[in-house]
N, C-alpha and C positions, 0 to 999 in steps of 0.2 A: 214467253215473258208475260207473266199477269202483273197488272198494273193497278193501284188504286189510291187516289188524290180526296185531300180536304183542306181548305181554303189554301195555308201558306206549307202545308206539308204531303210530300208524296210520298209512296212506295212502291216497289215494283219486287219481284223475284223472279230470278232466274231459273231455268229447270233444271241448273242443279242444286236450288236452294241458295242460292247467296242473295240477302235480303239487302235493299240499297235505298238509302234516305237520300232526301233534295230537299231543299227551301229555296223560295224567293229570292234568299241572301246569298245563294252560288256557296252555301256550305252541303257537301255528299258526306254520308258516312256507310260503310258496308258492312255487313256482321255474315257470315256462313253460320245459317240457319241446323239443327242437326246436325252437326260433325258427329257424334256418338263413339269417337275414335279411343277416347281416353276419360280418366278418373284419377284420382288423388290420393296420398295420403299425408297427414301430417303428424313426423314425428317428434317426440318432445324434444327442445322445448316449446313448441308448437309457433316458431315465430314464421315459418316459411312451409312452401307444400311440396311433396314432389310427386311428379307425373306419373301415373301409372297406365300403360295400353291397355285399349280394351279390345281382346280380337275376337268379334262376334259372325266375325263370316262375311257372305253375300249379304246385299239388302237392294231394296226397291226404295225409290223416292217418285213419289206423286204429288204434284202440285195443283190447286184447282181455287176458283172465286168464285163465289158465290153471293150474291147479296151484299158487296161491298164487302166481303172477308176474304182472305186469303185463308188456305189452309194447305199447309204443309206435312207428310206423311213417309216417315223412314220406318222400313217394317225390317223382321228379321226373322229369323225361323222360331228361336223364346221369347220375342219380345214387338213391340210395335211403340212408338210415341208417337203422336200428333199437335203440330203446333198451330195455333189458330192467329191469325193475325188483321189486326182491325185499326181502324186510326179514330180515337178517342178525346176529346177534350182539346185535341193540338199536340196528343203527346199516337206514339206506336205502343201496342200492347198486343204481349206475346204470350199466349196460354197454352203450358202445354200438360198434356196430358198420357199417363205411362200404361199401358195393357200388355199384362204377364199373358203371353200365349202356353207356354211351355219350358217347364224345367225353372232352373232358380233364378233371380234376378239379381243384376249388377245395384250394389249399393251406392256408387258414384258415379255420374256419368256424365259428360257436358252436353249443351243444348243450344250451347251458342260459341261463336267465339270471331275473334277480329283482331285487326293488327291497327297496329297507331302508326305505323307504317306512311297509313294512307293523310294522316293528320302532320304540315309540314309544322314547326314548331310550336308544340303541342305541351302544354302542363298538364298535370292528371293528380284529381285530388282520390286518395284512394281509403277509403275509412276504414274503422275495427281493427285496431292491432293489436295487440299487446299491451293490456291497461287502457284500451280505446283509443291510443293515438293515431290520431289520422294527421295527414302528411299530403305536401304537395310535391313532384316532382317534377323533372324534365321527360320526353320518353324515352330519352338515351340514357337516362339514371336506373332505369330498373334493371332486377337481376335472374335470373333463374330465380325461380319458387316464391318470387313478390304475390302476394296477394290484398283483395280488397273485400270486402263483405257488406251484401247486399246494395253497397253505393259506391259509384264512381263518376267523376267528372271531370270533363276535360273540356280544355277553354284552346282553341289553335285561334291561327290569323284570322279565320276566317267565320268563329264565331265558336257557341259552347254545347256541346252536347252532355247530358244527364241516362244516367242507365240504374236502375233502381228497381230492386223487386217488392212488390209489396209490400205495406209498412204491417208488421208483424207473421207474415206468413209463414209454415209450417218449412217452407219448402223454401228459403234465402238463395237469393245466386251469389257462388262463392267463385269469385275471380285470381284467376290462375296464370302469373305471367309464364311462358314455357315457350323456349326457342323465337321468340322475338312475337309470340303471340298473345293475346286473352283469351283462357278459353273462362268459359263462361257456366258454372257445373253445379248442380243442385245433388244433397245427400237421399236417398229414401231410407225409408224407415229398415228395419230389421224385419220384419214380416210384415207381409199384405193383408189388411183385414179386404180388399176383396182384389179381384184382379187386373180392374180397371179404376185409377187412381188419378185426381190433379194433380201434380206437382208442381206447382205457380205461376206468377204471375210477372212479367218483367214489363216494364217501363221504358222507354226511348223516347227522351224527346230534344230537338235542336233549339236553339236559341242563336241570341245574340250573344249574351255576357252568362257566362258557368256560374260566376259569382250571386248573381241576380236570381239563376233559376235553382241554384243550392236554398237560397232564402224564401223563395214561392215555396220548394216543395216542405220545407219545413215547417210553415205556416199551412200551407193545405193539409200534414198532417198533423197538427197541434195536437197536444190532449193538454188545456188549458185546466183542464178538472185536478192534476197533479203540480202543478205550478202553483209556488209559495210564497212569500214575502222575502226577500234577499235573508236567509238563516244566519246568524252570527254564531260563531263556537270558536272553544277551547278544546286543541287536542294532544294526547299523549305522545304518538308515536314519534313525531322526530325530533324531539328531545330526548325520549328517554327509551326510544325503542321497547322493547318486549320488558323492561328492568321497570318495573310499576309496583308502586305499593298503595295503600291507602293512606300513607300519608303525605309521598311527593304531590297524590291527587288534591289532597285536602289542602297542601300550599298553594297549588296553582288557585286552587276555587277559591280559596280567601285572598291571595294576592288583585282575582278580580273582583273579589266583591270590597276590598279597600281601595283599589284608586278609583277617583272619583266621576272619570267617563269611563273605565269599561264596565265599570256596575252596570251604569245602565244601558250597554251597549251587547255584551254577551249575553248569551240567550244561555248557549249549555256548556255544559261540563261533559268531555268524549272520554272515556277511559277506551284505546287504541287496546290493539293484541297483548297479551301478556297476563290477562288476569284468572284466564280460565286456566284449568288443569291441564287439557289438550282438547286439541280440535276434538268434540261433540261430544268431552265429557265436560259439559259447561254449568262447571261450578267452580265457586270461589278457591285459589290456589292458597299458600300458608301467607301469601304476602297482604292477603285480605282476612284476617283471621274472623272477623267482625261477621265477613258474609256480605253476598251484595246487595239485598236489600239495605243493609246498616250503610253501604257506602250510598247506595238511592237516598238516603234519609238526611246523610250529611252533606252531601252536593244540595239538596232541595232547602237542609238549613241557611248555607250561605245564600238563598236566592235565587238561585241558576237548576235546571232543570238536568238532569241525567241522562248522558247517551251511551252508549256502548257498541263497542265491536266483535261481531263475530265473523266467521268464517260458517257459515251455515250447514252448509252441502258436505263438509270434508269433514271422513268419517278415520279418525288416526287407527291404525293398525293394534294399539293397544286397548283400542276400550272394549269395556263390555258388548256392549249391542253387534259389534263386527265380530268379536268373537265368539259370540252365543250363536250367531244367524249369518253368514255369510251374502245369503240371499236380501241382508239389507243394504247392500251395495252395486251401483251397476257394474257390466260383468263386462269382461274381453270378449273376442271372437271364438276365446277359448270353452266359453262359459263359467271362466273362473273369474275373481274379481277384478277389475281392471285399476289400475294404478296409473292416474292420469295424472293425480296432484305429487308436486314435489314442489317448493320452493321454503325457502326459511330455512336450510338443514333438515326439512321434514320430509317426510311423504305421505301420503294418506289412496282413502279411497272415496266413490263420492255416493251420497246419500239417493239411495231410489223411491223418489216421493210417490214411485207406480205403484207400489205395493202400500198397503191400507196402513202398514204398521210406521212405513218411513212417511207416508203423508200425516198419520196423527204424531209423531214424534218432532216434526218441524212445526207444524200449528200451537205444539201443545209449550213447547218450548222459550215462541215469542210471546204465547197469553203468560209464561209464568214470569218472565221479564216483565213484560206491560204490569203484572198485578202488584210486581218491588215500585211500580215509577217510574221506570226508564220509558222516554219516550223518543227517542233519536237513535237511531240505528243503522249504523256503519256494517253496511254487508263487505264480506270481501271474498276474491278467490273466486267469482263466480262463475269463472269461463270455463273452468277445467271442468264443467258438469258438460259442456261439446265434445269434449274430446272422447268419452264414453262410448264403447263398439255401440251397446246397446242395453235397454234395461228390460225390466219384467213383463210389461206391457210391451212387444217389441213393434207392436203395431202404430204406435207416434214417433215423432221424431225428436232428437233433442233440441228442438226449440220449444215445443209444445212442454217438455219436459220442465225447460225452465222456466216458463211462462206460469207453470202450476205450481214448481216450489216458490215462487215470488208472489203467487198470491196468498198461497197456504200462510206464508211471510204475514204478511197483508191483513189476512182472515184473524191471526195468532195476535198481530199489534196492534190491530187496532184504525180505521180509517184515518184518525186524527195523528198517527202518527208519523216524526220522519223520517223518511226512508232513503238512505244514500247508497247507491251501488255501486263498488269498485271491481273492475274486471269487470263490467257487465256486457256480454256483448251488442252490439248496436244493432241484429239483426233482430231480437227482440221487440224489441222495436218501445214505443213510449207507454207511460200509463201505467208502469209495473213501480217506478223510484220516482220519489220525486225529486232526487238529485242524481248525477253521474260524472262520474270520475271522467275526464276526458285527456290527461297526460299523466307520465310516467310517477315516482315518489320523487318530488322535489330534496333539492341539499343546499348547504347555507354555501355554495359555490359557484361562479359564475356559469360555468361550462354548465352545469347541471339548470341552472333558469335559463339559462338561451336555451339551453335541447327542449324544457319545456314550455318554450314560448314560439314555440313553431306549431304543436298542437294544440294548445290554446286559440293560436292565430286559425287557425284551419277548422272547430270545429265550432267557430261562436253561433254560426245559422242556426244551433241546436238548440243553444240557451232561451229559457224565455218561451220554448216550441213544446219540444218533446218534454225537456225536463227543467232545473236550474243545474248548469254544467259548474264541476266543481274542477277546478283547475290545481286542486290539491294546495298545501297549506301557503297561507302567507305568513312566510317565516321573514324575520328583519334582522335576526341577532348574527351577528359577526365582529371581527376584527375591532370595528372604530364604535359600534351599537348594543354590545353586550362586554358584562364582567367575562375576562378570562382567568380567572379564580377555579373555572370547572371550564370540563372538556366544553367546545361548542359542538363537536360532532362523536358522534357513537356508533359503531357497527356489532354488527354480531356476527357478520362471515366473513371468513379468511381463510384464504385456497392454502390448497397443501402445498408444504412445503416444494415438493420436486416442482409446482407451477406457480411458487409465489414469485419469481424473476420477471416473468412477463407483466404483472400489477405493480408490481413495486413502488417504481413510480409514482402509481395512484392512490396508493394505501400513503408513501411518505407523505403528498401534500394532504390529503383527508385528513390527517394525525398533526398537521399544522396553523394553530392559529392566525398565523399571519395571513394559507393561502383562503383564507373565506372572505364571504363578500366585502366590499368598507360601506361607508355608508350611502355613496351616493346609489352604488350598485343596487343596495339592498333595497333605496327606493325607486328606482327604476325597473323591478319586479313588482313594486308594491303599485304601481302608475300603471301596470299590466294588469293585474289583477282589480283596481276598481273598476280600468275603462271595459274591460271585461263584464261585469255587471253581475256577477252569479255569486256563489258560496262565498263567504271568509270566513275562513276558520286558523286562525291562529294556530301555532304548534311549536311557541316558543316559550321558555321557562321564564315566566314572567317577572318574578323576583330577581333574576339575572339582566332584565334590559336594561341599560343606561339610558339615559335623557333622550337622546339619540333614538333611541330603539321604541322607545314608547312612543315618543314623538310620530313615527311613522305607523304605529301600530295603531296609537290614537285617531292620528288624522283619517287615515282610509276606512276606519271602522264607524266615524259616527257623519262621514259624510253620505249626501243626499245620491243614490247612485240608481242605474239603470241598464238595460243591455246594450255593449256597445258594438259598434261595427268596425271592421279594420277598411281602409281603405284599400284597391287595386293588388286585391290577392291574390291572385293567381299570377300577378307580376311582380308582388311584391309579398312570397310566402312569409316570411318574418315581417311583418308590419311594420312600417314606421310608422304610420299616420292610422289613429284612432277614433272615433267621433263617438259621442252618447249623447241622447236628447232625452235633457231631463222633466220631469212632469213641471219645475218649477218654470219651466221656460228657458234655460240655461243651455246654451252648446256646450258642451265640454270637449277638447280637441288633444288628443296626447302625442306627442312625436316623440319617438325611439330612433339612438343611435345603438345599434347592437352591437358595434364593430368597435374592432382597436385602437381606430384612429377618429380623431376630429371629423365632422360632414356636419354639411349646411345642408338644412331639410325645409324644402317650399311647400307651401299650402295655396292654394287656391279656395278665398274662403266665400269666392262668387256660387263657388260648385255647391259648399257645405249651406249655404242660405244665408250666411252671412254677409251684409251690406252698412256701407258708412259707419263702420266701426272703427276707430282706429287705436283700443286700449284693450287691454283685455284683463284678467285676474290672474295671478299667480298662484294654482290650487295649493302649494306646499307654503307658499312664503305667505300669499293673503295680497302680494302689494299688486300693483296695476304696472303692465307691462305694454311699454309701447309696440305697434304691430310696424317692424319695418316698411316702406314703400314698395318692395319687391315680395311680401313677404313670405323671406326666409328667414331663419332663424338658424345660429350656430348652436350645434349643440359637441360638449366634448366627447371622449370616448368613453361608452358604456355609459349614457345619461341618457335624461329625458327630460322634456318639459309639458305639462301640463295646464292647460288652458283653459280659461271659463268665460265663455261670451253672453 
C-alpha cells in the first residue's frame, strides 16, 4: 500500500491498483486505476455507448512513490500505459501516458473506472449529451450505455466529488456507465506519430457541496476573452422551420424595427436553415432570388445587423466538392467516407479541415460571409465531426480536429464576430464560441420547456465562464399570446406510415392550438430564461403576437439582467428557487412551480443576503408585493413568481 497526504486530502493505492480518496470530512471515494479490460463504441444515433472487450492477454502491474508521486504501470506484450499520480492544488491528478511496444494499438481503452455503488444516496451531474444537455440523476436512474464527457459530479451524504479531464485536452475521458460501473475511457488517434504518447490528464477532487465545486471549476477555467454583452436576436427557425424566404425575413426585420422597444432592443436579424441550396453548397436557394448579400443589405437597412446559419462540417452527398474528391471527407475504418451525419431527412458526410483544400474551403467560406455583412453566426451539427473513425492526418484526434475547424471558423469571420455553437461538444472545451447551445430545440409546449429547463437548470456554472449559454429560443406565442389565423407550430418530419401509430398521439396535439402553451405558461419559461442571464433570442413571428405576447417578449428583453444561480441543485434538479445579482444592486429571486398542482414554495431570504425587507417588486406586474411572515409564497400550477429586492 503506497500512501500519499496533503493538508485535507489523501491517497493511497493498493497493489492491485485501486486508488482510494479520504478527507477530513469522512467522505472515501475509490476508482480501479488501469482496468485496460474494455473500450466502446457508439452507434448512431450516438445518444448511448456499448461496451466492447478488450482481450490483451497477461499483464504485469507495478506500483512505486517516489517523491511524493505515485506511479502506476500495466504493461502487456504490444503495449505498456503508465499513470502518474500526484496531489495538486487540493485536487488528485492523474496522467497517463501510452507506449506502443509492438503490433497495433487499441483505439479505445479505459484507464479508470469506479462504481457509485460505494456513494449511499448519490446525484450525479453527468454533461455533453445530445445538443449539450447535461442532466442530474439519481445513481439507481442510469442505464446500460449512459454516458458523460469529460465532466462528472456527484454530490452523496457525505459531501461532493468532481472528475474532470483537462479543459480542452486532446485526449477527454469519456464515461461509460456498463454493468453498474463507470468505466472511465479515452479515444487515441488513428496513427501514432511516435510510440510513446500522453494521453491526459484527469482531475479528482472532494468537497463539501458538488454544486459549489461545479462553480469554482468553471471560474478557474474561464476564457473571459470570448464573453459578450447578453446578445439579443431574432430567429427563423421555430416559426418557420427550413420554409424561409426573403421576404417572411424582411417582415420579421421591419416588424422589429416598427415597435417602438424592440427597435432598440434587438441586435440582429438570424436567417436559421433553409436558405442555402444544401449543406456546403452555401448559396442562395430560388427563395432568395436577390442573393445574400442583397438580404445583408436589407436586414442592415432596417437597423439590425445580419446573422446566419450554417451547418459547416457537413458535406451533402450531392455536391460538387464530394464528388469531385472523396478524400475531402473524413473516412470509416473502411477507408471510405464515413457517414456520421443524418438528421433533418438528410445525410451527409463531414468536412476534413486535415487536408489543406478542406481547411482553405471552411476559412474561405466565413471571409466571403463576413465580406456580405453578416456578422453573427449560428454553427450547428457540430458533434457529428467525433463520431469520424478518422481523418487524413490520422495522427490527431477528433478533438484537435474540431478545435481547428472552429478556428479556421474564427480566422474566416473575423475576431469581432459572433459565434454561436450548436451541438458543440463540451469536451472542447471554451474559447472557440462565444455562445453555446446547452438544451435540446425548444416547442411552444409545456412538456417540451419543462424537458428543457432541467438542462438549463444543470448547466448555468457555464454561463458567464466558458461562454454566454444559449438555452435556445424564447418563444411566447401560444394559445391565449399569439393570432391563430396561421399554424402556431410546423414540422417537417413524419414517420412512415407502418410506425406513425406509436406518435400519433404526439403529432395529434402538435397539430392543435389549443394544446400550446397559455399565457401564464409561456411566462413562466420566459422568468427561466431571464433569471438564466445568457442569450435571448426570439423565434416567434412577430406580427403574429398579441398584446399578451409582446407583453412578455418586451419585458424580458429590455430588462436590466445578469447570470443567475439556481438554488440546492443537486436536490433540487429542476429548480424552483432562482437568485441574480444585478450590477444595479437589485436581488432578483424567481420561484418555479413546474408541477401540476398548487405548492407553496419558502425562501429563506437570511441565506440569499436579504434583511429587514418586508416588500418586494413584482418583475411582471411593477407593483410591490408584501413578503409573508413565514415567507412562503403560493404559487399555482405551472407559474412562477418573480421578485426584485
Amino acid at each position: 500500500m503506497q500512501l500519499i497526504k496533503d493538508n485535507d486530502l489523501s491517497i493511497k493505492v493498493s497493489n492491485e491498483g485501486v486508488l482510494s480518496f479520504f478527507n477530513e470530512e469522512d467522505l472515501s471515494f475509490d476508482i480501479s486505476l488501469l482496468p485496460l479490460d474494455c473500450g466502446f463504441e457508439q452507434p448512431f444515433p450516438y445518444d448511448n455507448l456499448v461496451r466492447v472487450p478488450l482481450e490483451l492477454g497477461s499483464s504485469s502491474v507495478e506500483i512505486t512513490n517516489e517523491e511524493n508521486r505515485l506511479t502506476c504501470t500495466k504493461s502487456y506484450n504490444s503495449f505498456k500505459v503508465i499513470q502518474t499520480i500526484e496531489l495538486r492544488d487540493g485536487k488528485c491528478v492523474i496522467k497517463s501516458e501510452f507506449t506502443l511496444l509492438d503490433g497495433d494499438h487499441p483505439r479505445r481503452l479505459n484507464v479508470m473506472s469506479f462504481s457509485l455503488n460505494q456513494l449511499n444516496k448519490s446525484q450525479v451531474l453527468v454533461s455533453g449529451g445530445t445538443m449539450g444537455r447535461t442532466a442530474i440523476k439519481s445513481a439507481e436512474d442510469f442505464k446500460e450505455g449512459d454516458q458523460s464527457k469529460a465532466l462528472l459530479a456527484i454530490q452523496s451524504e457525505y459531501g461532493g466529488i468532481l472528475i474532470n479531464s483537462s479543459v480542452g485536452s486532446p485526449y477527454p475521458l469519456h464515461l461509460g456507465y456498463f454493468s453498474d460501473e463507470f468505466q472511465g475511457m479515452v479515444i487515441l488517434p488513428h496513427t501514432l506519430s511516435e510510440s510513446r504518447i500522453p494521453i491526459g490528464e484527469i482531475e479528482i477532487s472532494l468537497g463539501t457541496d458538488a454544486q459549489t465545486m461545479l462553480e469554482e471549476y468553471a471560474a478557474d477555467t474561464a476564457r473571459n476573452d470570448v464573453i459578450r454583452p447578453t446578445q439579443k436576436a431574432w430567429n427563423s427557425w421555430d416559426y418557420y422551420h427550413s420554409s424561409i424566404t426573403h421576404e417572411n425575413i424582411m417582415e420579421n426585420a421591419e416588424s422589429l424595427a416598427q415597435n417602438p422597444v424592440l427597435s432598440k432592443e434587438v441586435e440582429y436579424v438570424v436567417l436559421d436553415m433553409g436558405w442555402e441550396i444544401r449543406h456546403g453548397e452555401w448559396d442562395a436557394d430560388s427563395n432568395f432570388p436577390k442573393g445574400m448579400k442583397a438580404m445583408a443589405d436589407d436586414i442592415i437597412a432596417t437597423g439590425k445587423k445580419p446573422g446566419i446559419w450554417f451547418s459547416p462540417i457537413i458535406i451533402d452527398p450531392e455536391c460538387n466538392v464530394f464528388q469531385d474528391n472523396y478524400d475531402f471527407v473524413g473516412k470509416n475504418r473502411y477507408g471510405f467516407p464515413d457517414r456520421t451525419y443524418e438528421c433533418c431527412g438528410l445525410f451527409g458526410y463531414i468536412l476534413d479541415v486535415t487536408r489543406e483544400e478542406g481547411a482553405n474551403y471552411l476559412r474561405d467560406l466565413f471571409k466571403r460571409f463576413r465580406d456580405m455583412g453578416y456578422v453573427y453566426y449560428k454553427l450547428d451539427f457540430l458533434r457529428y465531426l467525433m463520431y469520424v473513425d478518422h481523418y487524413s492526418d490520422g495522427t490527431v484526434t477528433n478533438v484537435e480536429v474540431m478545435q481547428k475547424a472552429l478556428s479556421l471558423i474564427r480566422e474566416g469571420a473575423g475576431e469581432d464576430a459572433y459565434i454561436l455553437g450548436c451541438n458543440l461538444p463540451y469536451e472542447i472545451g471554451p474559447g472557440y464560441c462565444n455562445a453555446c447551445r446547452v438544451s435540446s430545440d425548444v416547442a411552444v409546449f409545456w412538456d417540451s420547456m419543462k424537458k428543457n429547463a432541467k438542462s438549463i437548470c444543470a448547466s448555468y456554472f457555464f454561463n458567464n465562464n466558458w461562454w454566454t449559454n444559449d438555452p435556445d429560443f424564447l418563444v411566447v406565442r401560444g394559445k391565449e399570446t399569439s393570432s391563430l389565423e396561421a399554424p402556431l407550430y410546423r414540422t417537417w418530419w413524419f414517420p412512415r406510415e407502418e410506425d406513425f401509430g406509436e406518435f400519433l398521439n404526439i403529432f395529434q396535439e402538435r397539430h392543435d392550438p389549443l394544446a400550446t402553451v397559455s399565457y401564464l405558461e409561456a411566462k413562466t419559461y420566459a422568468s427561466l430564461v431571464l433569471m438564466l442571464g445568457g442569450a435571448l433570442v426570439s423565434g416567434d413571428r412577430i406580427s403574429h403576437l398579441n398584446d399578451k405576447g409582446l407583453e412578455i417578449l418586451e419585458k424580458v428583453m429590455t430588462a436590466e439582467t445578469a447570470p443567475g444561480r439556481p438554488l440546492n441543485l443537486f436536490q433540487d434538479p429542476l429548480s424552483k428557487i432562482w437568485v441574480q445579482k444585478l450590477a444595479s444592486g437589485i436581488t432578483r429571486v424567481g420561484l418555479f412551480n413546474w408541477e401540476d398542482e398548487s405548492h407553496t414554495i419558502k425562501i429563506d431570504l437570511k441565506e440569499l443576503g436579504i434583511e429587514d425587507i418586508n416588500t418586494a417588486r413584482d418583475f411582471w406586474t411593477g407593483e410591490q408585493v408584501s413578503i409573508p411572515a413565514n415567507s412562503e409564497f403560493y404559487l399555482q400550477p405551472r407559474s412562477s413568481l418573480v421578485l426584485e429586492f
